[in-house]
Every structure is written in structure tokens, then in C-alpha cells.
C-alpha positions in Angstrom: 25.7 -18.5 -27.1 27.3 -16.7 -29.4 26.7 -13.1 -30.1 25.7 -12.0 -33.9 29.4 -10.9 -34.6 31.0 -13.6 -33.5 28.5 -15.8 -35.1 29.4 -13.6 -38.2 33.3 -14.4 -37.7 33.1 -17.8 -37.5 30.9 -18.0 -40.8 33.5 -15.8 -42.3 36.6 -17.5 -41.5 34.8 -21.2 -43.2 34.0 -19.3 -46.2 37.5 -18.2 -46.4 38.7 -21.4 -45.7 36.3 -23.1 -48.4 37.7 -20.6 -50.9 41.0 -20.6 -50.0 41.0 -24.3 -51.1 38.0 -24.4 -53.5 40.4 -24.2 -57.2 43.0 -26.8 -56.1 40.3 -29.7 -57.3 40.1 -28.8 -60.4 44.0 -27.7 -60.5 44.8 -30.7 -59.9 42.4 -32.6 -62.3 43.4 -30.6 -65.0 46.9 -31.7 -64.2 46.0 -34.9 -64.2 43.9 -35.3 -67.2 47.5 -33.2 -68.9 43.7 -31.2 -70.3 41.4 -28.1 -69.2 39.0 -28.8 -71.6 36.4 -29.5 -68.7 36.1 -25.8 -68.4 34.4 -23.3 -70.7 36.4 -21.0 -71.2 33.9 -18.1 -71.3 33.2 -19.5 -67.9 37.1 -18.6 -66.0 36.8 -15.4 -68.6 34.1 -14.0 -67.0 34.9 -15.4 -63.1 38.2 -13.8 -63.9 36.7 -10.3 -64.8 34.2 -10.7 -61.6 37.0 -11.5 -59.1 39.2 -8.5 -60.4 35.7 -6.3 -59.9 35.9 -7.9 -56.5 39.9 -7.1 -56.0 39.0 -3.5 -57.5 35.9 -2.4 -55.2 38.2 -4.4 -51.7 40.4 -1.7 -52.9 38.2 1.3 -53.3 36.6 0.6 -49.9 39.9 0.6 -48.5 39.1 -3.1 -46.8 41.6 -5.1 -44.8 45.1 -6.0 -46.6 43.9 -9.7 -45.7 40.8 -9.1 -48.3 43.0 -7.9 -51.0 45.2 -10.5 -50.8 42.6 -13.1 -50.9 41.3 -11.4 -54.2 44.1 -11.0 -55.8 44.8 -14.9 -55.1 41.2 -15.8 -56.4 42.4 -13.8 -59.5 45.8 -15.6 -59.9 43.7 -18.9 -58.9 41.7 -17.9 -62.2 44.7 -17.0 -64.3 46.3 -20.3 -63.3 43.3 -22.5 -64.7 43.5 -20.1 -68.1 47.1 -21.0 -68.6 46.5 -24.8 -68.1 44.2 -24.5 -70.4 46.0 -22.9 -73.0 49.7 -24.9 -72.2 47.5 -28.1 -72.6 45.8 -27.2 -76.0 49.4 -26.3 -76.9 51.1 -29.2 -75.9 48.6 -31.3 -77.7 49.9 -29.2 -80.5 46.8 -27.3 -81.6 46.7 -24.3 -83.5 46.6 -20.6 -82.3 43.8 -21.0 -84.3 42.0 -24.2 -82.5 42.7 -22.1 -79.5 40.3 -19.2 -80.4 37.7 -21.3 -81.8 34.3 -22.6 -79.9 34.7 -25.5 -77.4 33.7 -28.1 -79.9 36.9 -30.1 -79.3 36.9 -33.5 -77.8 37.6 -33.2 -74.3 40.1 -36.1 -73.9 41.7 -38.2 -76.1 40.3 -41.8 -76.1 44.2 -42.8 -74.7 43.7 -40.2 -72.1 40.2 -40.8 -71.1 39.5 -42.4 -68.0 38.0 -45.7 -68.1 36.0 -46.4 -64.4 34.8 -43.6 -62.5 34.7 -43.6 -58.7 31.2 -44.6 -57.4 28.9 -41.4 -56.8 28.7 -42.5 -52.8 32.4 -42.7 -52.4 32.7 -38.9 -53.5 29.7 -38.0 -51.0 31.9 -39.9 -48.5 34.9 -37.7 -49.4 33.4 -34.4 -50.2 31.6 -34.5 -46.7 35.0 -35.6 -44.6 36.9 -32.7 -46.5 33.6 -30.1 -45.7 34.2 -31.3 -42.1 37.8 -30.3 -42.4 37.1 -27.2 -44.0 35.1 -26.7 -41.2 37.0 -27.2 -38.5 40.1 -25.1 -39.7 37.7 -21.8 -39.9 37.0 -22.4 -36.4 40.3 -23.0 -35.5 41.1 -20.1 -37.0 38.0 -18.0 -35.4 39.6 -19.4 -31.9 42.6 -18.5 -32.3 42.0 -14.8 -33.0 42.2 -13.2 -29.9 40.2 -10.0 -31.3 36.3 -11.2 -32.4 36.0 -7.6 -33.7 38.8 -7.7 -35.6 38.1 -11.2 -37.4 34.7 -10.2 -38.2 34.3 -10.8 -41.8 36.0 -8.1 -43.0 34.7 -8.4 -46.7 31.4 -6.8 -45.6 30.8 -3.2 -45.3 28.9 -1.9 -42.2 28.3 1.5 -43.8 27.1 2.9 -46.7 29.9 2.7 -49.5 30.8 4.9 -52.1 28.3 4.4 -55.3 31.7 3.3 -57.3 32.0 0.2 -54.8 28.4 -0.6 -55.1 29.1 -0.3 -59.1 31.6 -2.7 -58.9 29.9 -5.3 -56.3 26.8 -5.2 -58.6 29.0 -6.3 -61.9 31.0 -8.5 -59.2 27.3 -10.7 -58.6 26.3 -10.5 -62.4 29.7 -11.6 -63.4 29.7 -14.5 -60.9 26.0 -15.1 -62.2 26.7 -15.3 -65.9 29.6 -17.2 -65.2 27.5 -20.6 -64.4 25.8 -20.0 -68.0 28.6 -21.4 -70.2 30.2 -24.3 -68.4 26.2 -25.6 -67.7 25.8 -25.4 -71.2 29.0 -26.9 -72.1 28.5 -29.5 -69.8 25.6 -31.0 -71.9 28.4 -31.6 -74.3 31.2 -32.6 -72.2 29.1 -35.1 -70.0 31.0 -33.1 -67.3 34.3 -35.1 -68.0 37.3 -33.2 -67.0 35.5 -31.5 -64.5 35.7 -31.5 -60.4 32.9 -31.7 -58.4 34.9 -30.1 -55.7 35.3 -27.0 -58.0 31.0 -26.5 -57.0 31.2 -28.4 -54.0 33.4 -26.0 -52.0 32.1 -22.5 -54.0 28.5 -23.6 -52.9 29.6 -24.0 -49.1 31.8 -20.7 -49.5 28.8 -18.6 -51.0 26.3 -20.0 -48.2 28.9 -19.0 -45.3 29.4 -16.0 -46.7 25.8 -15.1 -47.3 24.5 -16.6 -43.4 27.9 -13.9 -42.1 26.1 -11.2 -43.7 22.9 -11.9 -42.2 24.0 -13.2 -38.9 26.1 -9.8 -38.3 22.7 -7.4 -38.5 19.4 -7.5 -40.5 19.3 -3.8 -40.3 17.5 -2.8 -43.3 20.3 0.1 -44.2 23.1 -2.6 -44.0 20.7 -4.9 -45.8 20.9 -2.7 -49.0 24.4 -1.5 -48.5 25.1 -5.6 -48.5 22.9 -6.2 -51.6 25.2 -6.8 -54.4 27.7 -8.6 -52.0 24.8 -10.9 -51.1 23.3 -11.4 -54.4 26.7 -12.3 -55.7 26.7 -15.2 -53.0 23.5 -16.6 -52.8 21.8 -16.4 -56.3 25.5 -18.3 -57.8 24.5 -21.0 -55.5 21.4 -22.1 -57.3 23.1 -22.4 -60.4 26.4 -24.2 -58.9 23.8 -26.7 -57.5 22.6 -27.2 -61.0 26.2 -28.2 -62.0 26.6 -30.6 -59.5 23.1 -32.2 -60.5 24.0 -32.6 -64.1 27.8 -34.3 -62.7 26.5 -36.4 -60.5 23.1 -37.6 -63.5 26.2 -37.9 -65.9 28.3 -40.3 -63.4 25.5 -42.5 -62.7 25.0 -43.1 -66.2 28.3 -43.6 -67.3 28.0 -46.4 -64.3 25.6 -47.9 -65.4 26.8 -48.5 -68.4 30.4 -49.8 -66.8 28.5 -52.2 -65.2 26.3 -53.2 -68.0 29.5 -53.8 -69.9 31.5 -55.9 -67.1 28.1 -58.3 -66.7 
């Protein structure tokens, strides 16, 4: 049986994993698509400004190199996505000014838009054999630590930090938080096109590790609070991610349905 460290550890080292891995989806499909136009822009914005809160406070609290090298590569992770969608909208030769303006552009060209989409079970099928790998590397990775007390997630504070860390975890979890508000609303437009699953998939499965590490390592009401923010951050995003994934996955069935209506 493990104890509630290690049990904390081996969360920790999934939800790294899951994050480590969790913006190469939606790399790649904006690569693919030669478009970014699946993402709100507001939405990397403001993830940008809460994982450089994150890289900021990991600094402040004087946490592991490891955790400041994993925020500063969800940062560059978020600058990347910015620049495709910039270098897209500018090879498509768009304005400075289209660039600035709302997200009322077509996503994809009717030459670039896809015309079948993969069957909603067949991405269950692969989301749930990738979650299985993610899986198994964090406890690899858990194993093959020799020190369970120095794996322990080191992202979470035991003590009581300085009120400038808290600051910064707070606008950290509202940041993540308001994040979700744009893309779901763009997605009403968008139909969700341009947009990876995997993107939510892996960010839901990362926030839920993370948030079951916290609780696993104590429920000791004084760690509790000193958590808050870092725990709010996690859990409250999922709800809304969740959301996202609902409104992709009503989206795709319809735009079967209608494939199929048009091939009988």
C-alpha cells in the first residue's frame, strides 16, 4: 500500500507527463491545417499570462529547477501556438490589420477544409490508449526515482508561502479560469474545427492528477489553504475543459451525420 507521499509522487509525475505532452495535439493540427484559427486568441493570451504567473511565483518560492523548467516550457509551448497563429494569418497574406481584428474570419478555406472526420468512437479508442501511455510513463518515471521524497510533487508547497506567491497562484487559477471563456465562446462559431481534442483531453487528466497529488500528500487544514489557489487553478479549469470537449464531440456527431446523410 502506498503511503500518502508516494501516492502523491506518482500522481505528480502523470500530471507532468500529461502536460509535458498535452500542446503537441494541437501543434500539430495547426501544422496541419497550415491554420490556428481553431484557437481564440484571447484564449493562449491569457493561458500565456497565467503560466508566466505560474513560472514567476515557481521562482519566488524558490521551487525545484525541474518546476521552472517545466513553466518556462508551458510558456514557450504557448508562445509557439501564438506564432503559428500569426505566421499562418500571414502566409495566407492577411493584413496587420486582419490580424488585430475579432476572430470573425473563416477558419479554413473551403480548399483546406477537411472533408470526413474520424468517427467520435475511434478518437475514444485513441485518446484512451494514449491516457494509458501517459500513464504508464509517470510511473515509470515514479519507479525509477530512487528518492520518493525527492520526486514528491515538487510544485506544491508544504508550508505557508510568502503572500506575493499566493498573489501570483491566485491570478495563476483566475487566469487559467478565464482562459476557457473565449475559445467556448468561439467555438459556437468555429463548430470546433481546427481544434484538438487532445488539447482538453490531456489538460483535464493533468489538472485531476495534480489536484488528487495535493490531496493525497495531506488534508491538513493549514496545507489545505496554503494549496488553495494551486488547487483551484486545477480543479475548477476542469469543469470548463469538460465543457469544451462536450461541445467537440456534439459538433462531430453532427457534422457525421450529415456525411452520412449526403453519401446515402
Amino acid at each position: 500500500m502506498l503511503s500518502g507521499d508516494s501516492l502523491s509522487s506518482v500522481l505528480g509525475w502523470i500530471s507532468i507527463a500529461c502536460w509535458i505532452i498535452v500542446y503537441s495535439p494541437q501543434i500539430y493540427e495547426n501544422y496541419s491545417l497550415q491554420s490556428g484559427e481553431g484557437l481564440s486568441l484571447l484564449f493562449v493570451f491569457v493561458w500565456l499570462a497565467g503560466d508566466l504567473c505560474n513560472l514567476l511565483g515557481a521562482v519566488l518560492a524558490g521551487l525545484l529547477p525541474t518546476v521552472i523548467i517545466l513553466a518556462l516550457y508551458y510558456s514557450l509551448c504557448d508562445v509557439i501556438l501564438l506564432c503559428q497563429i500569426y505566421y499562418y494569418r500571414w502566409k495566407r497574406g492577411r493584413s496587420a490589420l486582419a490580424c488585430d481584428a475579432e476572430e470573425q474570419t473563416p477558419l479554413l478555406s473551403e480548399n483546406n477544409r477537411p472533408a470526413q472526420h474520424e468517427p467520435a468512437k475511434l478518437l475514444v479508442i485513441r485518446y484512451t490508449s494514449a491516457l494509458l501511455f501517459v500513464i504508464a510513463v509517470g510511473v515509470s518515471a515514479w519507479w525509477l526515482s530512487n528518492d520518493v521524497q525527492e520526486t514528491s510533487v515538487p510544485e506544491i508547497p508544504e508550508n505557508e508561502t510568502p503572500w506575493s506567491v499566493q498573489i501570483l497562484g491566485w491570478t495563476s487559477a483566475v487566469l487559467y479560469l478565464g482562459a476557457r471563456i473565449p475559445q467556448i465562446l468561439k467555438n459556437f462559431k468555429t463548430r470546433c474545427e481546427g481544434l484538438s481534442p487532445a488539447l482538453f483531453f490531456f489538460a483535464i487528466f493533468g489538472n485531476v492528477t495534480y489536484s488528487l497529488s495535493i490531496c493525497a500528500k495531506s488534508t491538513d487544514r493549514q496545507y489545505m489553504i496554503t494549496n488553495a489557489s494551486w488547487l483551484a487553478g486545477s480543479a475548477l479549469t476542469v469543469f470548463l475543459d469538460v465543457f469544451v470537449l462536450c461541445q467537440f464531440f456534439y459538433y462531430r456527431s453532427q457534422d457525421l451525420r450529415v456525411e452520412e446523410s449526403a453519401e446515402s
